[in-house]
N, C-alpha and C positions, 0 to 999 in steps of 0.2 A: 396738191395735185390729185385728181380723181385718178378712178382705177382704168385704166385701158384694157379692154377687152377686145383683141381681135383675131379674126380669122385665120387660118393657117395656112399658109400658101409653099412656102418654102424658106429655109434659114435666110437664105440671101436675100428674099425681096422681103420677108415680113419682119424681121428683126431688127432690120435699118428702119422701118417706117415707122413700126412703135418706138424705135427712141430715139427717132426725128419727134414723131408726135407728142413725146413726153417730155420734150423739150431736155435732153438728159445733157446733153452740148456745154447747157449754163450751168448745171450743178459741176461742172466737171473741167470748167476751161483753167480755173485756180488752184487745182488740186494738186499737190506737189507726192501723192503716194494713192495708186486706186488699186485695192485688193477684190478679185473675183471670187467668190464664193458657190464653186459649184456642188450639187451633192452626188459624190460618190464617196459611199458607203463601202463598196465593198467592189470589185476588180468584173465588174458583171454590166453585160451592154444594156443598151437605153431600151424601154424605158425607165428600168431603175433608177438606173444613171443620168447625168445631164448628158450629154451629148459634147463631143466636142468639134462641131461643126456650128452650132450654137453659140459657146465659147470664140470660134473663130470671126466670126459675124461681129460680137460684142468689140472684138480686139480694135478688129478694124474700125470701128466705128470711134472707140475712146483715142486710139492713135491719130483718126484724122482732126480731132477737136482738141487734144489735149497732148502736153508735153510730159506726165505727170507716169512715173514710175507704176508699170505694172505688174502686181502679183499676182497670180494663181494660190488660192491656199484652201488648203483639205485636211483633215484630220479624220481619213477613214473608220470606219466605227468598226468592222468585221474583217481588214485585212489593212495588211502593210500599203500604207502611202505610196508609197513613190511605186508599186508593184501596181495600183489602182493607176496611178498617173501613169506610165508605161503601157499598161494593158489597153488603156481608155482613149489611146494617142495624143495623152496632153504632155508628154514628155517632148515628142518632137513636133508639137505645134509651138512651145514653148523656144526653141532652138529657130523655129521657123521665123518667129517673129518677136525675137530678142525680149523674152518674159523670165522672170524668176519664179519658180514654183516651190511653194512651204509647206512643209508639214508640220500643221499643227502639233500632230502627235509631240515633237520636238522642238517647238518655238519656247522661249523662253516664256516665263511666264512670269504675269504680277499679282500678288491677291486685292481681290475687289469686296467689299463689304454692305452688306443691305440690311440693318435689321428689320425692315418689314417685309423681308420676302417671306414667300409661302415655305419653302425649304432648303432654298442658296443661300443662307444668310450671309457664309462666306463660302467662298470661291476662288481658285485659282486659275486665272485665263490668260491667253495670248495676249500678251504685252500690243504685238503689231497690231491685232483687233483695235485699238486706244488710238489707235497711229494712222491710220488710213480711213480714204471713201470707198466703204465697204457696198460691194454691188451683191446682190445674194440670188445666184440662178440656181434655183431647186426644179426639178422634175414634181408634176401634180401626180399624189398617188391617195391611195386609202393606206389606211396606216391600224393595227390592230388593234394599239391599244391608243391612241390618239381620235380616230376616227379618218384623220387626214392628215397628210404628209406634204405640207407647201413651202411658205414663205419662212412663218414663225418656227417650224420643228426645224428646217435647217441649222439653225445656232448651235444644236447639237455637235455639229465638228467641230466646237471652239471647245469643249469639254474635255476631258481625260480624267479617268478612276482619281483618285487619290492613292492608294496604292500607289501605282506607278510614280508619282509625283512624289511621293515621301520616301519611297525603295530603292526607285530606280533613276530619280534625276527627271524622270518625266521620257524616260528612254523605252521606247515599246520593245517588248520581248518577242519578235518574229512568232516564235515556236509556238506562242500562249493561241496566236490570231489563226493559226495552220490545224488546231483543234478546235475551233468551231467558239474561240471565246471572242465578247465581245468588250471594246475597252468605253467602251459609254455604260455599261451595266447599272451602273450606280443608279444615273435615272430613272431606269425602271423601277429601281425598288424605293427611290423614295417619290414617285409619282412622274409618269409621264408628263400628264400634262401642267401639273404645279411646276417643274422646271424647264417645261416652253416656257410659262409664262416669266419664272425666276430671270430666267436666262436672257430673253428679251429685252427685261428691265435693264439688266446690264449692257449688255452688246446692243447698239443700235445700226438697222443696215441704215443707207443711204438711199438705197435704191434696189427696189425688188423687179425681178426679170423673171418670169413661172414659164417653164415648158409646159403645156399643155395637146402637144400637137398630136400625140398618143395618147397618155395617160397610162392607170396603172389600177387595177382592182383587183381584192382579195386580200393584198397583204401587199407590205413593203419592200419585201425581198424576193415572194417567189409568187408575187402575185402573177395575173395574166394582163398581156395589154388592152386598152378598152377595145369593144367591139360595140358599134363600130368606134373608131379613133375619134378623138373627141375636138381635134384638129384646134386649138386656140391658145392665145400667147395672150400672158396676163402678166400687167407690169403696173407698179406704182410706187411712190415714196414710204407709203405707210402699211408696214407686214399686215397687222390686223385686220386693215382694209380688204386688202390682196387677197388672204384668205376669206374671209367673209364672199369673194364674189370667187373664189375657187371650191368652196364646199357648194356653192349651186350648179356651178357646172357638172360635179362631180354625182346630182344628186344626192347630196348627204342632208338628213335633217339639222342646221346649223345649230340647231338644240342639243343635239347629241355633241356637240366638237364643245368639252368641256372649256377647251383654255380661249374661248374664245369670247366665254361669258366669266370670265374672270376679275 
């Protein structure tokens, strides 16, 4: 499948068209479990966040093609899950239209082994990620130590410290997230963008959906939104791909987006 690149008009007309257009119907009429993947990071409106109006768009469309259980699943990186799903109103879009939403934070987990990764050699990840057709809807942003925050950095809420998984059962400690700590940490300090690419290796999405109808410059969290709005929905089967034509939109030198020449 190529990358679809189009225009941004509004959730309801242009989100049905690109996955009409991407034919997404046939990936998805056998699938007996489709997990959504949006990124929120942390309890803070879009553009950061995905949107959950975009989400809604999505629902409807897997509902009219498919019989196939759907989840919502987040593993906020800077605040409590279900406080992000609440805040972001995916708590009562989920009630709207009969969804189960996960938090990763606390999904069982299985360990996964690679000895050629760069620095995941092993890993412990959400079991359910193994288990379902994973759709991955990230918001297009700039990212500080990435360069770019799309397709492929999303995998990051399939993560959790180790600590927590060795201490605490894999149980987030509210109090840690409410002082400013972050439960992805780890990442950073054995390399950004060596465990996109680690992490990738392992978790494959299905099907990539990029908000791009704002954007997001400066930084990932408290960057500003584009000026002017960069207004485009970029969808494809393969993350790498997706990103390669989201760092152009974004203007980034793709030379610069280390995990992309990995």
């Amino acid at each position: 499948m190529k990358v679809l690149i189009k225009d941004f008009v509004s959730y309801k007309k242009t989100i049905s068209e690109v996955l009409e257009e991407a034919q997404l119907h046939l990936f998805i009429k056998n699938q007996k479990q489709i997990l959504i993947k949006p990124n929120l990071t942390l309890a803070k409106a879009p553009p950061t966040t995905t949107p959950v109006e975009l989400i809604k768009e999505l629902v409807k469309f897997l509902k009219k093609y498919s019989r196939a259980k759907i989840i919502i699943a987040e593993g906020s990186g800077g605040d409590d899950t279900e406080r992000a799903f609440e805040f972001l109103g995916y708590t009562q879009l989920a009630k709207n239209y009969q969804l189960e939403l996960v938090d990763l934070n606390k999904a069982k987990r299985i360990l996964k082994e690679n000895p050629r990764a760069k620095k995941l050699k092993k890993v412990t990840l959400p079991k359910i990620a193994f288990e379902s057709f994973i759709i991955n809807v990230p918001v297009l942003k700039e990212h500080d130590a990435a360069k770019l925050t799309a397709a492929m950095k999303n995998v990051f809420g399939f993560y959790l410290n180790r600590e927590f998984i060795d201490k605490m059962g894999g149980i987030l400690d509210k109090t840690l997230l409410q002082h400013g700590w972050w439960n992805k940490s780890e990442l950073h300090f054995l390399g950004v963008n060596e465990t996109i690419f680690d992490l990738n290796n392992y978790i494959k999405f299905s099907f990539n959906l990029v908000d791009g109808s704002v954007g997001q410059r400066g930084n990932e969290i408290d960057g500003l939104p584009c000026s002017p709005v960069l207004r485009k929905i970029i969808a494809g089967e393969n993350p790498q791909e997706v990103d390669s034509a989201c760092v152009k939109i974004l203007g980034i030198d793709p030379k610069k987006v280390k995990y992309l020449n990995m």
